[in-house]
C-alpha positions in Angstrom: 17.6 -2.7 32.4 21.0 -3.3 30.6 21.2 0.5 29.9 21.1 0.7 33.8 23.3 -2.0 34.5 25.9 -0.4 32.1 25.7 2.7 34.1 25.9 0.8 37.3 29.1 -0.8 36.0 30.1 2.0 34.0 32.9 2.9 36.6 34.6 -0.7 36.5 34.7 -0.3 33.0 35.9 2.7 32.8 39.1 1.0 35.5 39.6 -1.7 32.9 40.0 0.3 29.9 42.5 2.6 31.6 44.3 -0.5 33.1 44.7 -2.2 29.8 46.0 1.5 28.0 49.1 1.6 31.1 49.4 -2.1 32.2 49.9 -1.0 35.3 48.5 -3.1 38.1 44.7 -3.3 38.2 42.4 -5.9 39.6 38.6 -5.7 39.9 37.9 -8.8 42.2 39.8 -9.2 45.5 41.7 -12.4 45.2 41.7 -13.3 48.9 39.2 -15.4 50.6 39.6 -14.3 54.0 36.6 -13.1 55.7 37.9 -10.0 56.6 37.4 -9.2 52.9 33.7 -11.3 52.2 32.6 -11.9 55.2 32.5 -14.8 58.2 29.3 -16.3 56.3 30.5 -16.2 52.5 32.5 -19.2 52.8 30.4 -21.7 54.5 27.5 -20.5 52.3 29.3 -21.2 49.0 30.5 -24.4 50.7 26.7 -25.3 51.1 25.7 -24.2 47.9 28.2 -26.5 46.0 27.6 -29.5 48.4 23.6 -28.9 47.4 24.8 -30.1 43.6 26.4 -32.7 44.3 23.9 -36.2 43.3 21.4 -33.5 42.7 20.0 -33.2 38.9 21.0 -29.6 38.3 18.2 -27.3 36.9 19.4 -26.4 33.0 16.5 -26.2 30.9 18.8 -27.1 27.3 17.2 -27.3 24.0 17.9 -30.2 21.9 18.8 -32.3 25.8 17.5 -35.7 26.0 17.8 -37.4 29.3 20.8 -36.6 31.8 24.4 -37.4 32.2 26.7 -37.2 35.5 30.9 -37.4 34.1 32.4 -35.9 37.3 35.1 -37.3 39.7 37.1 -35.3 42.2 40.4 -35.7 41.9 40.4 -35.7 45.3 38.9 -38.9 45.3 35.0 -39.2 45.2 32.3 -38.6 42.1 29.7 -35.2 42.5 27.2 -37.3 41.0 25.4 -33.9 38.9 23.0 -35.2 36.7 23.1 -32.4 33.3 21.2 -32.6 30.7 22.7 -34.6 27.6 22.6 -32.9 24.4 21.6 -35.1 22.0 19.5 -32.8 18.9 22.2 -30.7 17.8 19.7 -28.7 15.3 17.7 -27.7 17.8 20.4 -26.3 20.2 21.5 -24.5 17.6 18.2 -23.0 15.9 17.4 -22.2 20.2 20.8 -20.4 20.5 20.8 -18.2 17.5 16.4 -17.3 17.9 17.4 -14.0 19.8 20.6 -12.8 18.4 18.5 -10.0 16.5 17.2 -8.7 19.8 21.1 -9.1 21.5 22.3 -7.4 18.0 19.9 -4.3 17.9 21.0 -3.4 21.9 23.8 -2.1 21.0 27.8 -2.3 22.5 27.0 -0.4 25.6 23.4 -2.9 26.4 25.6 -5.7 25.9 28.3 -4.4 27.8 26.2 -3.9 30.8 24.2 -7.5 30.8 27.9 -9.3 30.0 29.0 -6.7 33.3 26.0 -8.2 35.5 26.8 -11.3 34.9 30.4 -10.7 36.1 28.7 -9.1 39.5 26.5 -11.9 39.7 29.3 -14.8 39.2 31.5 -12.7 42.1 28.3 -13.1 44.2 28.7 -16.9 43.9 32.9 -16.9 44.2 33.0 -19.5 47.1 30.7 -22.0 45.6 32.7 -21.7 42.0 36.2 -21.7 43.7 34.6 -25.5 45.3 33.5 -26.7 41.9 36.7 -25.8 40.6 38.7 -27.6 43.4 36.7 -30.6 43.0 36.8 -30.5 39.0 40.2 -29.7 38.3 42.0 -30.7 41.6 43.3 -27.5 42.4 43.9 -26.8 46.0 41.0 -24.8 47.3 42.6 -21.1 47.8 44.4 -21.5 43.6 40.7 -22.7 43.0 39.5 -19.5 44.4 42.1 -17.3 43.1 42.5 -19.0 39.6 39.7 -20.2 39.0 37.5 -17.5 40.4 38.9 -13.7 41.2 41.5 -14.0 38.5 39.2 -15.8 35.4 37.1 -12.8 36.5 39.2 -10.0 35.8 40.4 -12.0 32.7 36.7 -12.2 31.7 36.0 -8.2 32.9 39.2 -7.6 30.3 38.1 -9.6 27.7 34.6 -7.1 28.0 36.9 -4.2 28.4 38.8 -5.1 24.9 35.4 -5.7 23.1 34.1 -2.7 23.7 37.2 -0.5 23.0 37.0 -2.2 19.5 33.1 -1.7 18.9 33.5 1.6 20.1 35.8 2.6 17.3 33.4 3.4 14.8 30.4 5.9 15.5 26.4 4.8 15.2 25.9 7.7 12.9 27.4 10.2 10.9 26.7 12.9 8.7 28.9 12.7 5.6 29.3 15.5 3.8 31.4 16.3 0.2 32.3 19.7 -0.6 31.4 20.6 -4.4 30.4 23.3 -6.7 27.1 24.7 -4.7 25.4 22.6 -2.1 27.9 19.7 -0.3 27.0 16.5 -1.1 25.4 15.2 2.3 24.5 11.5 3.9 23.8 10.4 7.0 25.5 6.7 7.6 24.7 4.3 10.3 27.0 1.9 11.6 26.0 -1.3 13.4 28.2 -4.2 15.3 26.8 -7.6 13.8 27.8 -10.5 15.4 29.5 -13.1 13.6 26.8 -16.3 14.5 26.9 -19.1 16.7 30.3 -18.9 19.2 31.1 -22.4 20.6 33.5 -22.8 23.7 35.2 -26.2 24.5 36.1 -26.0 28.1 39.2 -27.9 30.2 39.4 -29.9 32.9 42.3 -28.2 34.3 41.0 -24.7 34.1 37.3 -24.8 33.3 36.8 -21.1 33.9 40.1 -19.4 33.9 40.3 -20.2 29.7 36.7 -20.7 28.8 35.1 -16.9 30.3 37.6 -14.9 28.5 36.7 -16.6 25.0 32.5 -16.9 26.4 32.2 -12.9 27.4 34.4 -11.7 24.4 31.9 -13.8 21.7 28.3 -12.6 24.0 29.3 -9.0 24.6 30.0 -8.5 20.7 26.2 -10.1 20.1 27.3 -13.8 19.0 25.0 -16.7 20.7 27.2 -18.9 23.3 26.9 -22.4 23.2 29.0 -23.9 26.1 30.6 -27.5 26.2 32.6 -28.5 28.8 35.5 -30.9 29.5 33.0 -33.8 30.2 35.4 -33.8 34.1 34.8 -30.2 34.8 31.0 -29.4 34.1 30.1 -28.0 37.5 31.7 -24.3 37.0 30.6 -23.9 33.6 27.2 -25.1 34.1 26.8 -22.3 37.1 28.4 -19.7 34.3 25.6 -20.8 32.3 22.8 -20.5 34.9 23.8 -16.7 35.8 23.9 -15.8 32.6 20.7 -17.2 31.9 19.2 -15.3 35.0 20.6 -12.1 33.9 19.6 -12.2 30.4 16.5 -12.9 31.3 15.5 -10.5 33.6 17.2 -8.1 31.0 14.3 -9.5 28.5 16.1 -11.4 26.0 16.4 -15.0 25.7 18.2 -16.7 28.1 19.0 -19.5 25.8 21.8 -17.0 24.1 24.2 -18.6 26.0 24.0 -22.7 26.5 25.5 -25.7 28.5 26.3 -28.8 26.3 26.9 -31.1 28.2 27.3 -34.7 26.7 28.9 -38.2 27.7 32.8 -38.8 27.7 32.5 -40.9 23.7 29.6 -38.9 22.3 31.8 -36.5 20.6 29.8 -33.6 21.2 33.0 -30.9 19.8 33.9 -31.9 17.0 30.4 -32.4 15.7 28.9 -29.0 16.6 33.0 -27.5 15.3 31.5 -28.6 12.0 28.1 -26.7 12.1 27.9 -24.3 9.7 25.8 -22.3 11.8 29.0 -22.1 14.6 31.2 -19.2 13.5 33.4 -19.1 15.8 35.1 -21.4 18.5 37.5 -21.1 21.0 39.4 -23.8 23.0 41.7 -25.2 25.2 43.9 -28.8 25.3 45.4 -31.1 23.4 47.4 -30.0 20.3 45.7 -33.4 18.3 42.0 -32.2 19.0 43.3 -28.4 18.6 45.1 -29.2 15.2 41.7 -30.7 14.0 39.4 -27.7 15.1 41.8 -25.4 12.9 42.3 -27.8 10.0 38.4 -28.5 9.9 36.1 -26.0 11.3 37.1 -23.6 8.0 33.3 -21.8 8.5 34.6 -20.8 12.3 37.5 -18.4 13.2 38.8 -21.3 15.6 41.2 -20.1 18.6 43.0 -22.8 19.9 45.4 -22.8 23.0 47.4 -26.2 23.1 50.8 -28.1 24.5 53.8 -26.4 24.5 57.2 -26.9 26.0 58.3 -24.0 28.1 61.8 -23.6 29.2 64.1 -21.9 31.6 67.8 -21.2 30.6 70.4 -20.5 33.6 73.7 -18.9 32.6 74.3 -17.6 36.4 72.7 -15.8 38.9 73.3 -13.2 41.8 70.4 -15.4 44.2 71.3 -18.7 44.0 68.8 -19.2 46.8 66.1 -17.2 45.4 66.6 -18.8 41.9 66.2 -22.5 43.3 63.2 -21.1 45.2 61.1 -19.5 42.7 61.9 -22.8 40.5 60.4 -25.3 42.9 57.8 -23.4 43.5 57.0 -23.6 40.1 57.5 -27.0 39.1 55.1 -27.8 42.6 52.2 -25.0 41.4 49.1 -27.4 40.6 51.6 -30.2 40.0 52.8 -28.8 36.9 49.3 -29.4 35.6 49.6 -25.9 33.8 49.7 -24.5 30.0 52.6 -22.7 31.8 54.5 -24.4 33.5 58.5 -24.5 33.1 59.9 -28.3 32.5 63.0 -27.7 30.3 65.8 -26.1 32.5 69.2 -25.8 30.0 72.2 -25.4 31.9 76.0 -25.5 31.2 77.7 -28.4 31.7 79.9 -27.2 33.1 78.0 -25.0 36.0 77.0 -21.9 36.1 78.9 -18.9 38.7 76.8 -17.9 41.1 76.5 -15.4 44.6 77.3 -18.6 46.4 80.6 -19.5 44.2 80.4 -21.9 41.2 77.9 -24.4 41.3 78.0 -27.8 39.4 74.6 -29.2 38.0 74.9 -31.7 40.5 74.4 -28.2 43.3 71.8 -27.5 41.0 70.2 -30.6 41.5 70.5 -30.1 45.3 69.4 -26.5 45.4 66.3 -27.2 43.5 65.5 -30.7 45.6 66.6 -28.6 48.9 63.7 -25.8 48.0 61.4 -28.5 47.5 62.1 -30.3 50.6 61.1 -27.0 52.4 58.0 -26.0 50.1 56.5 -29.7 50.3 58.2 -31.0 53.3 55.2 -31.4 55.4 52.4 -32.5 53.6 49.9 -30.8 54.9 50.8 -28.1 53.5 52.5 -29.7 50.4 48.7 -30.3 49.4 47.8 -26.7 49.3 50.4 -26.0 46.6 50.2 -29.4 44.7 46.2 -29.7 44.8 45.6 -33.7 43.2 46.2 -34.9 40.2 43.6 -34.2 37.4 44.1 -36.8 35.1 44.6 -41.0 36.1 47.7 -41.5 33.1 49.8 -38.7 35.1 51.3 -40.7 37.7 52.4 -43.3 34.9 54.1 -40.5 32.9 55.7 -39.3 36.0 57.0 -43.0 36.4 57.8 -43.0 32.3 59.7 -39.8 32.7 61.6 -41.4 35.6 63.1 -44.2 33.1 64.9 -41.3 30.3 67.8 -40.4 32.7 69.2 -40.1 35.9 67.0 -39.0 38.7 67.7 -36.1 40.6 65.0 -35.3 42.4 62.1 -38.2 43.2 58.9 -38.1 42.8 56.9 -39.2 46.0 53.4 -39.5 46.5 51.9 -37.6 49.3 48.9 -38.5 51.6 46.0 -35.4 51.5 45.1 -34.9 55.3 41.5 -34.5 54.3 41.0 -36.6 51.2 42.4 -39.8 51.7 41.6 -40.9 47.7 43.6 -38.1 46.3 46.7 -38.6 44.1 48.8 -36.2 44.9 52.3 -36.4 43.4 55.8 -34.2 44.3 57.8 -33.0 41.1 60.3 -35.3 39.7 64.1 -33.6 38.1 65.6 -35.9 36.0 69.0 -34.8 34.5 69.6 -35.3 30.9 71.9 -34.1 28.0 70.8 -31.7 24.9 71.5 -35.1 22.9 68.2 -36.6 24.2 65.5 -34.5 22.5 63.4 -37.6 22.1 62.4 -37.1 26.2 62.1 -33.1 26.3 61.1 -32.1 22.8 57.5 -32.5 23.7 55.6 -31.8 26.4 55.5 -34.0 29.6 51.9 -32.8 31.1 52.4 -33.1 35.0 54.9 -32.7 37.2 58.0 -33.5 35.3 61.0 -30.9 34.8 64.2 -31.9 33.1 67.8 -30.6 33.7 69.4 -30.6 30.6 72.7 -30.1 30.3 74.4 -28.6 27.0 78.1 -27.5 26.3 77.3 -23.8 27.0 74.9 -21.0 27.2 74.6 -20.6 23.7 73.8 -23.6 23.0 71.3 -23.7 25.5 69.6 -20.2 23.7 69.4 -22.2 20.4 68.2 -25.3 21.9 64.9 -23.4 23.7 64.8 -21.4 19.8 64.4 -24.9 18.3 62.3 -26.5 20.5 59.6 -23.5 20.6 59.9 -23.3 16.9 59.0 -26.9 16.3 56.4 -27.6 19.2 55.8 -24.4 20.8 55.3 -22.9 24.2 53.1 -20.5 26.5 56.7 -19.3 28.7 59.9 -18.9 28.8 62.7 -17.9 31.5 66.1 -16.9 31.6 68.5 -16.3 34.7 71.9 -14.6 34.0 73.8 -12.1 35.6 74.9 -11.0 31.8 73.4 -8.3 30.2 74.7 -9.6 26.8 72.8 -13.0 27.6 70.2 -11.8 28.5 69.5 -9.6 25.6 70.4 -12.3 23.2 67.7 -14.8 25.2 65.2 -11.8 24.7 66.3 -12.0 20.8 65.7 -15.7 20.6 62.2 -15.0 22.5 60.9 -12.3 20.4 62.1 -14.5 17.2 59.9 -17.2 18.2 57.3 -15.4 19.7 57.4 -16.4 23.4 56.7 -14.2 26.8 60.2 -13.8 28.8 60.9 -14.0 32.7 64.2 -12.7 33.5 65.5 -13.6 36.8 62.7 -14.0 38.7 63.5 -14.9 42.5 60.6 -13.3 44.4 57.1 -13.9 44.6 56.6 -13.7 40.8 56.8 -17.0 38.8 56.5 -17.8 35.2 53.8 -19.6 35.4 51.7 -16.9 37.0 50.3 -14.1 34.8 48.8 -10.5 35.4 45.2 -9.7 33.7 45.2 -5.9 32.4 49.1 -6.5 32.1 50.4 -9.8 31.3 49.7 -11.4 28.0 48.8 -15.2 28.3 50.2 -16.6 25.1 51.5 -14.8 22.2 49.3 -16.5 18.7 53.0 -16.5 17.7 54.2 -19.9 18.2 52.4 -23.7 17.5 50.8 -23.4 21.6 48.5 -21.1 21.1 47.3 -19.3 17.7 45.7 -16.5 20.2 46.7 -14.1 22.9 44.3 -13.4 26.5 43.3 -10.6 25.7 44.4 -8.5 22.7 42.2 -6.2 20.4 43.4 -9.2 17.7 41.3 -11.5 20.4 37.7 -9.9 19.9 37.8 -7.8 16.9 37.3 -10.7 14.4 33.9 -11.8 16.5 32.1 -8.7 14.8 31.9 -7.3 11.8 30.4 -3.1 11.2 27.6 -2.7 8.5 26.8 0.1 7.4 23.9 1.8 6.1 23.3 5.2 4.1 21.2 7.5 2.8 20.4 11.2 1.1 20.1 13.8 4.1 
C-alpha cells in the first residue's frame, strides 16, 4: 500500500523537490475556497462536519488516557465543548508510541514518503472542516483560517516531506565496495539504512495550531520517528483531526496507528514539560513563549529541541517613491490577525526629522496620518474589518493594547469593533503610538497583539543600529526597510545578514512581511534568539535520522 501510495504521489513530489531546487513559485493546494475550485457542497459539508464535534466526545483511542478533558473557547465568543481524552500515564503513551517504529523503520524513505503523502491527500479532503477548527481555535477570520491554516500549512507540511526525503535519499541502500590491490580487489557489499532518532514530541499553538506544528509532525514521521502530539490546551480541534487521519492511513497501510498520538491534557497539568524530559523523547519541536522555549532547550539535553519564540520585528523608513503604497502595505500588516503573528512588524524607526517622499517631505506626524488614513479605509466598515482582524486569541491582549496605550503619545487608537456574526468576539483595531529611540524599555521586547510603535531616532543610521541591537538582544522572525537609496538599503541588508534576519525591501503591493512563500520563503532564520530553526531547510530534518550501516565479504 505505501509503495502504491508513493507512486500515486510520486508526481507531487517530484513538483516539490524541483520547487524547493529554483524557489520559484510552486503550490500544491489551491488556496482559495470558492466553489468554483472545491465545489458548491465542500463548504457546507466541512461546516457540518466541524459543527458534529462540537459537545461531542471525539473518538481518539490514546494509550496511557484516563477520562476526558474539553479546554476550548472560540475567540469568537462561545466554548466547542470537545470532550479528548486526558493523558494521564505517560509510560504507557510512550512504550504505545514507540511499539511499531521497527516496522515504520524497515519500510524504507520512499514507504514513508508515500503514507506521510496520503495523509496530506487525506487532510486536503477535510480542508473546510480544519480551516473551521482553526477559525474557532485561533480566531482567525475564516478565509486566513482556510488559507493559513489549511492550503498553506499543507504545502509547508508537503515541503517539509519533500526536504526529508532529498536528505534520506543521499546515501544509497547498498553498495558494492571494492579496493584495487595486488590480484583480486578487495570487495564488500554495504547496506545503508535511515534509523529514526526515537520518540518526536510536538507542542502546538493556539495561534497557529497547524501552520507550525505539521511541518515539525511530517518532517519527524516521514524520517521513521514516532509522533506524539500535544496541543495548546485552546487549539486541540485541528490537531486532534491531524491525528485521526494519520491514524486512518497508517492503519490501512498496516502499521500501527498509534505511531502518531494526540496528548491532550488540562490547562495546569503540565503535560510538555514532563514528556520534554522523557528520555525516550528525542526530539521536540515547538512554538511560543521564549520562557517555556528557553526551558525546552536548557532542559530537554536527550532531545534535539527546535524552538520558534518572541521576537521583535521592525520596519526602517529612510524614504520612499509610494508614499501611498508604503502606508498601505503597513496597515495592512499591523491589521493581519490583529498582529497576533510570529511575524508581524511593530517597530517602525523613522527620522525625526521625516523622511522625502513621491508626495514631498513628510513629517512623522504625515506618517502618523498616512498609516491611520490606510487603516480607516482597510477597517472602516467593520464588516469587513473582521475578515482581516479575525478575534482576539488570548483574554490579556486587550489589556496590553491599553498598557501600550500609556508609554507615549497616541497616534493612532485602538477601537474595539463589533463582529456582525459573533456578537462575544473581541475584536480590536491596531494601536500607533509614537515614541523616541530613548524609550527601549516599551519596544525592546515584544508587544504580542496589535501594537506597532513609531519610533523616532536622529537619522537613518541610527535607526539601522537600533533594529541591529534590538534583534541581537531579543530577536525577530522579519524585518523591512523602505528607502529610495541604494546605499541604505544595502547597508540595512548588511545589518540583516549580520543578525540573521529575513529582509522586505519596499514592499507596497500585495506582498507583506508578515506573509511567507512555502518552496521559496524561509520562515525564520535559526540565526537569531526567535527561532533556533528555519521552515524548511535540509538543517530542519537531517538531524531526525541518523544512516547505519552494515557490511560484509562479497
Amino acid at each position: 500500500m505505501s509503495d502504491t501510495w508513493f507512486d500515486r504521489h510520486r508526481p507531487r513530489l517530484d513538483a516539490a523537490v524541483a520547487a524547493i531546487a529554483s524557489r520559484e513559485y510552486y503550490s500544491a493546494f489551491d488556496e482559495s475556497p470558492s466553489p468554483r475550485v472545491y465545489g458548491e457542497e465542500a463548504a457546507p459539508q466541512g461546516r457540518a462536519a466541524f459543527d458534529a464535534w462540537l459537545g461531542a466526545e471525539f473518538p481518539a483511542a490514546t494509550p496511557g488516557a484516563d477520562g476526558t478533558v474539553a479546554t476550548e473557547r472560540s475567540p469568537y465568543g462561545f466554548d466547542l465543548g470537545v470532550r479528548y481524552p486526558r493523558v494521564t500515564a505517560v509510560d504507557e503513551l510512550l512504550a504505545a508510541a514507540a511499539a511499531g517504529m521497527r516496522a515504520w523503520r524497515e519500510v524504507g524513505p520512499d514507504g514513508r514518503a508515500g503514507v506521510c503523502l496520503e495523509i496530506l491527500d487525506r487532510l486536503h479532503a477535510r480542508i473546510f472542516e480544519i480551516a473551521n477548527a482553526v477559525q474557532h481555535t485561533s480566531g482567525q477570520a475564516f478565509v486566513m483560517a482556510f488559507q493559513a491554516g489549511g492550503a498553506h500549512a499543507l504545502d509547508r507540511a508537503l515541503e517539509s516531506i519533500a526536504y526529508a526525503w532529498i536528505e534520506m535519499s543521499r546515501t544509497p541502500r547498498t553498495t558494492l565496495w571494492e579496493k584495487p590491490g595486488r590480484g583480486e580487489p578487495l570487495r564488500m557489499e554495504k547496506t545503508f539504512t535511515v534509523v529514526p532518532r526515537g520518540v518526536a514530541l510536538v507542542i502546538g499553538c493556539n495561534t497557529f495550531p497547524t501552520w507550525n506544528s505539521w511541518p515539525g509532525l511530517f518532517a519527524s514521521l516521514v524520517t521513521g520517528n514516532a509522533v506524539v502530539v500535544k496541543p495548546h490546551p485552546g487549539a486541540v480541534l485541528p490537531l486532534a483531526i491531524t491525528v485521526q487521519a494519520c491514524q486512518e492511513v497508517l492503519a490501512e497501510a498496516g502499521f500501527d496507528p498509534h505511531l502518531v498520538t494526540l496528548a491532550a491534557e488540562e490547562r495546569d497539568d503540565r503535560l510538555a514539560a514532563t514528556l520534554a524530559r522523557r528520555p525516550e523523547v528525542r526530539i521536540i519541536d515547538f512554538t511560543g513563549g521564549n520562557a517555556f522555549g528557553e526551558w525546552l532547550e536548557t532542559h530537554a539535553e536527550q532531545a534535539v529541541v527546535f524552538t520558534e519564540k518572541a521576537g521583535v520585528n521592525t520596519v526602517v523608513l529612510d524614504s520612499t517613491s509610494d508614499f501611498a503604497g508604503m502606508c498601505q502595505n503597513l496597515a495592512f500588516s499591523f491589521s493581519l490577525y490583529s498582529g497576533q503573528m510570529c511575524t508581524a512588524p511593530q517597530n517602525v524607526f523613522v527620522p525625526a526629522g521625516g523622511i522625502e517622499t513621491d508626495q514631498g517631505h513628510k513629517t512623522v506626524d504625515d506618517i502618523a496620518a498616512g498609516i491611520g488614513g490606510a487603516l480607516d479605509r482597510l477597517l472602516g466598515d467593520d464588516a469587513r474589518a473582521v475578515e482581516l482582524l479575525g478575534g482576539i486569541v488570548n483574554e490579556d491582549i486587550p489589556a496590553r493594547v491599553d498598557k501600550a496605550a500609556g508609554t507615549g503619545r497616541v497616534l493612532v487608537a485602538s477601537r474595539e469593533v463589533r463582529h456582525p456574526a459573533y456578537a462575544d468576539a473581541t475584536v480590536r483595531t491596531p494601536l500607533l503610538v509614537a515614541l523616541t529611540a530613548d524609550d527601549a524599555d516599551a519596544y525592546a521586547n515584544e508587544c504580542f497583539g496589535p501594537v506597532a510603535y513609531l519610533i523616532e531616532t536622529s537619522e537613518t543610521d541610527e535607526s539601522i543600529a537600533l533594529f541591529g541591537l534590538t534583534v541581537t538582544r531579543h530577536g525577530a522572525m522579519t524585518a523591512s526597510v523602505y528607502s529610495t537609496s541604494d546605499q541604505i538599503v544595502d547597508e540595512m541588508r548588511e545589518a540583516a545578514l549580520e543578525v540573521g534576519v529575513a529582509l522586505s525591501e519596499n514592499l507596497t503591493g500585495s506582498v507583506f512581511v508578515n506573509q511567507s512563500a512555502a518552496f521559496s520563503d524561509f520562515h525564520g532564520t535559526g540565526a537569531n534568539p526567535a527561532a533556533n530553526a528555519t521552515y524548511t531547510d535540509g538543517a530542519y530534518v537531517a538531524s531526525r535520522f541518523r544512516v547505519v550501516q552494515s557490511r560484509r565479504h562479497v
